[in-house]
C-alpha positions in Angstrom: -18.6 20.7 67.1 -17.4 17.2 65.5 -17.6 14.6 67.8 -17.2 11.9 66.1 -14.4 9.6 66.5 -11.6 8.4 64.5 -12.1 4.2 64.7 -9.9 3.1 61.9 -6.6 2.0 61.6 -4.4 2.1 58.1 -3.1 -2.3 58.5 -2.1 -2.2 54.7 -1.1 0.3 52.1 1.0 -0.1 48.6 1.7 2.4 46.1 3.5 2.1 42.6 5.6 4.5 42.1 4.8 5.3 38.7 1.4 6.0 39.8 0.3 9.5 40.1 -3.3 11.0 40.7 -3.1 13.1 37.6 -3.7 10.1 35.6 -6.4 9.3 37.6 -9.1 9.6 34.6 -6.8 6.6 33.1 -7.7 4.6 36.2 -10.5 3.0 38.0 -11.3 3.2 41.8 -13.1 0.2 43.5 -13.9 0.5 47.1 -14.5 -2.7 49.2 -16.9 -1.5 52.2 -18.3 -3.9 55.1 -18.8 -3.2 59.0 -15.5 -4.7 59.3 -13.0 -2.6 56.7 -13.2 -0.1 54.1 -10.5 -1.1 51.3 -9.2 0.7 48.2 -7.8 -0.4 45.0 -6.6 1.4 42.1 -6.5 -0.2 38.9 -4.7 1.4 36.1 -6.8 1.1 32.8 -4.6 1.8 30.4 -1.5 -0.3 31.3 -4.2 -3.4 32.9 -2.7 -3.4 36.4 -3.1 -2.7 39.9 -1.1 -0.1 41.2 -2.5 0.7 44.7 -4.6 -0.7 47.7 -5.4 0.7 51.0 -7.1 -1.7 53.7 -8.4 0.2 56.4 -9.9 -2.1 59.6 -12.7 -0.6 61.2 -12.7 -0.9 65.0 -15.9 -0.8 67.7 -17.9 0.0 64.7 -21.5 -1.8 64.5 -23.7 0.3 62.5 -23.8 1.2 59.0 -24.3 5.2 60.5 -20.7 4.4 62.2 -19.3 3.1 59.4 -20.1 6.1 57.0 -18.7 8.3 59.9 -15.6 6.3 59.4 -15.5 6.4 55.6 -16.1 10.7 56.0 -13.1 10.8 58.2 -11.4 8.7 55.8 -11.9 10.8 53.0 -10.9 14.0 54.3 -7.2 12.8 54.5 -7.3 10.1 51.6 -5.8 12.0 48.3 -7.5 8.9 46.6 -11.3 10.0 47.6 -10.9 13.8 47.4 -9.7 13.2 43.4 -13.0 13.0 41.3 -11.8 12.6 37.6 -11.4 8.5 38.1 -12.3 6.8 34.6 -15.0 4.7 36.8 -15.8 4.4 40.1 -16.7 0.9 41.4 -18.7 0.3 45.2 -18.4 -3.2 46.3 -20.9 -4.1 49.5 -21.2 -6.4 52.0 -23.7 -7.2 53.8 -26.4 -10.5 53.8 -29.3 -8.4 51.8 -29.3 -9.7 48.9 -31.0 -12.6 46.6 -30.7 -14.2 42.7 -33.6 -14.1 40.5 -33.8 -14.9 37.0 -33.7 -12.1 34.5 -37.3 -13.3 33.0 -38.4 -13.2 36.3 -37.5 -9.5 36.8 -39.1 -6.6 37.3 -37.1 -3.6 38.7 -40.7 -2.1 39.5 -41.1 -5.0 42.2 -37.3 -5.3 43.5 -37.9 -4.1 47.1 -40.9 -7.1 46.9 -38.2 -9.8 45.9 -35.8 -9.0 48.4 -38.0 -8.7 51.6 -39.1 -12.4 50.9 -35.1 -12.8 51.5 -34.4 -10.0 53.7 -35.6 -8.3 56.2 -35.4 -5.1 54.7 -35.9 -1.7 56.2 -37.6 0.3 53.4 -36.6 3.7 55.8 -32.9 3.1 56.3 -31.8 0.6 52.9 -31.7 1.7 48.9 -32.9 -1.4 46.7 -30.3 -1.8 43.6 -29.6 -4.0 41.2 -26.8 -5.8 38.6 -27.5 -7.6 36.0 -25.4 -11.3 35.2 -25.7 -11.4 31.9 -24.1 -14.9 31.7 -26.2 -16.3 34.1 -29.2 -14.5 33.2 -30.2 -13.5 36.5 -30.3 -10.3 38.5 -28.4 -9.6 41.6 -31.6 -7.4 43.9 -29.9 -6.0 46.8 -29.4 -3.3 49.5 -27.2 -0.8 50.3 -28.0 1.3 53.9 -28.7 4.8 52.6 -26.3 6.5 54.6 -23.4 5.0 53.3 -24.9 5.6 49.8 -25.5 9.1 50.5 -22.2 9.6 52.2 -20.3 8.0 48.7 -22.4 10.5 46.6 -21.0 13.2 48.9 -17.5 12.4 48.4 -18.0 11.8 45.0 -21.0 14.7 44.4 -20.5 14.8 40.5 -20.3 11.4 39.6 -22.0 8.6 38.7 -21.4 5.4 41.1 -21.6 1.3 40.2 -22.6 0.2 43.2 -22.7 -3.2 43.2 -23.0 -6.5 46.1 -19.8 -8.2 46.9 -21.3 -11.8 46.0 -21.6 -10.2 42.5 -17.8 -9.6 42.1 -17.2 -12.9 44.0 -19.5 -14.7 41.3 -18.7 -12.8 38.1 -14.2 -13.7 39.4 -15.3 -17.1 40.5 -17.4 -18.1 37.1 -14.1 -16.6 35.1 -11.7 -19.1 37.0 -13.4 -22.0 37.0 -15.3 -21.5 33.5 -18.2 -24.4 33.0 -16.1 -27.3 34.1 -17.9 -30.3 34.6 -16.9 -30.8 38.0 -19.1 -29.7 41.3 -16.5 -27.6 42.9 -16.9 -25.3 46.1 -15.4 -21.7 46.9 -15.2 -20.5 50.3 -14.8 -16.3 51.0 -13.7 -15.4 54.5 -14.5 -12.3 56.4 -14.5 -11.9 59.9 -17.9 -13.0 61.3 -19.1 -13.8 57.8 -18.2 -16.8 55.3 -19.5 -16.6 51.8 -20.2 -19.9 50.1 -20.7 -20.9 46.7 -21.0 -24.0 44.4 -20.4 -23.8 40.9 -20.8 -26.8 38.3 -21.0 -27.1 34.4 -24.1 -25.4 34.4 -23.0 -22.2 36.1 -23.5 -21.0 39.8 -26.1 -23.2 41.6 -25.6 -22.0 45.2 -24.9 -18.6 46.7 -25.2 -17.4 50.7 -23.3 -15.5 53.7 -24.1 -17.3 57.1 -22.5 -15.4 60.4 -20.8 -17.6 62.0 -19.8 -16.8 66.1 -17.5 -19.8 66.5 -14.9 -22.4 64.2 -17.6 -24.5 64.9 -20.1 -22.3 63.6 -18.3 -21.8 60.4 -17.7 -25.9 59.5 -21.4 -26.5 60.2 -22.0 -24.1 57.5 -19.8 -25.2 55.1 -20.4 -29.4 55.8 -23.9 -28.4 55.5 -23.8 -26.8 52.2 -22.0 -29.6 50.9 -24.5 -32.5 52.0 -27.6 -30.4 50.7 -25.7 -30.2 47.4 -24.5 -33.8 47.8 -20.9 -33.3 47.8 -18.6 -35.7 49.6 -15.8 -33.7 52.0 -13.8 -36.9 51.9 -13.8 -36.3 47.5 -13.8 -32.9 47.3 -11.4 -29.7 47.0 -12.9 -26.6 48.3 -10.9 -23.1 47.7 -10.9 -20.4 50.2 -10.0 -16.8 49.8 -10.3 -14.0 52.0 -9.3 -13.0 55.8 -7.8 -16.3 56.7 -4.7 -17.3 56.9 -2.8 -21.1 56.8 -1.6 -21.0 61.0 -5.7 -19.7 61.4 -8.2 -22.0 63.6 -10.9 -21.9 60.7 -8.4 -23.5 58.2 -7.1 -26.0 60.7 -10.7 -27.3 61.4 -11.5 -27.0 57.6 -8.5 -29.6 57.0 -10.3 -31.6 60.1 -13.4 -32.1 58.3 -12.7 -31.7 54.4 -10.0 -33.6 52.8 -8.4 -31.0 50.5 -8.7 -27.0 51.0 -6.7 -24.9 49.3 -6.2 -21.4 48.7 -7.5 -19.7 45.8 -5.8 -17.2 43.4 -6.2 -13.2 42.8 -7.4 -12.9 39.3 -5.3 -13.4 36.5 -6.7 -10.9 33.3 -5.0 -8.1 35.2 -1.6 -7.1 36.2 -0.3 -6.4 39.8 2.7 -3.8 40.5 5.7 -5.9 42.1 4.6 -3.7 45.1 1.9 -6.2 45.5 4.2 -9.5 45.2 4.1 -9.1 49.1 0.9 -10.0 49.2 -0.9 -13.3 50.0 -2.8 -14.5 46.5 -5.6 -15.2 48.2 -6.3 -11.9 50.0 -7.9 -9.0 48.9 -10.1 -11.4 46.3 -13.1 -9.0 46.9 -11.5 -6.0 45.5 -9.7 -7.1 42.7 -12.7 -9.1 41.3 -14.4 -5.6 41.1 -12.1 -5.3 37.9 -14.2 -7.9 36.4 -17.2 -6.2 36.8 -18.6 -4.2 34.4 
């Protein structure tokens, strides 16, 4: 007897009309999964556009076990994860297990070794992975829990699955905006209960971290923190923020409290959107389209 219970609610959904799952091995599927949501986006290959995404919020869900129950339900009524001829099929996790090294430094022999002196990493529940940046030359060492691993294999039983961490996308999008512009400038992803922080300069990416945050207050101290140890002046500089926040929110009124210019940031621009999306803020959804970037 299934137990198990449906936690999820459906809070977004666009579709093109033009799109159609039998040109599905034309398209790519990118799946955005954290303890909070499990997103979809479609991304239509041939034509170099977005024509669908799904946001699903997860609620009382606190394990990674829970969250793969949700993603099964999921799937047996989602057209888009019962079809298995996509052209590519792209995982995007979150999650804080994860750490930079430089490619001369790696050794995907001893990849479980450099995480755990990041992470506290359980060997018996979390696969070690691993994406390369080849224009940073470093390596991305991180973990996916195994059950939601094996549960995207199960959907997907005869294909092969990119699975990659979300600061990945975040870094490979970000680095494409700004490009190597002399400038020290800071980008600023918000989830619920997480903020992702990075710093990039002419030199490339020289921070990347998620901190939990329980409070507004929590989530400045992070971000004012960041900036002193990487000597940036919140009376000088711009920081962009993308993610789940929105202009009326409490975070982005305390942000404007302590940092004199925020803005938010942009979807990225080397693929098309359907109208559908026009609806959309830009800044939303950041996670999921930078998964096109990926490769």
């Amino acid at each position: 007897m299934n137990t198990t219970s449906t936690n999820f609610r459906l809070s977004n959904k666009i579709q093109d009309e033009a799109f159609a799952l039998s040109a599905a091995s034309n398209c790519n599927l990118y799946l955005s999964v954290s303890q909070k949501s499990i997103r979809l986006a479609v991304a239509d290959v041939e034509r170099n556009k977005f024509v669908v995404l799904e946001d699903y919020e997860l609620i009382t869900v606190f394990t990674p076990a829970q969250v793969a129950e949700q993603l099964q339900l999921i799937a047996q009524e989602n057209p888009l994860l019962q079809e298995q001829n996509w052209k590519t099929i792209r995982v995007a996790v979150s999650n804080q297990h994860f750490t930079l090294v430089p490619e001369t430094l790696f050794d995907p022999a001893h990849q479980q070794d450099y995480l755990r002196l990041h992470s506290n990493l359980n060997p018996q529940l979390d696969d070690v992975l691993s994406y390369h940046h080849s224009s940073l030359e470093a390596v991305n060492i991180f973990a996916v829990e195994r059950v939601l691993r094996a549960t995207i294999q199960e959907i997907f039983p005869e294909r092969e699955i990119q699975f990659v961490h979300q600061t990945s996308s975040l870094i490979k999008s970000i680095l494409h905006q700004t490009g190597r512009s002399a400038a020290r400038s800071m980008s600023v992803f918000v989830e619920r209960s997480f903020v992702t922080i990075l710093v990039v300069d002419a030199h490339g990416l020289q921070f990347c971290n998620i901190f939990q945050y329980h409070s507004p207050e929590d989530f400045i101290y992070y971000i004012i923190f960041v900036m002193q140890e990487q000597k940036m002046n919140p009376e000088q500089e711009t920081i962009t923020v993308w993610g789940d926040i929105t202009h009326d929110a409490t975070l982005f009124t305390i942000m404007q409290k302590y940092i004199r210019q925020v803005k938010f940031g942009k979807k990225p621009q080397d693929i098309g959107y359907s109208y559908k999306f026009d609806d959309l803020f830009e800044h939303r959804y950041f996670e999921l389209y930078s998964l096109h970037l990926c490769e």
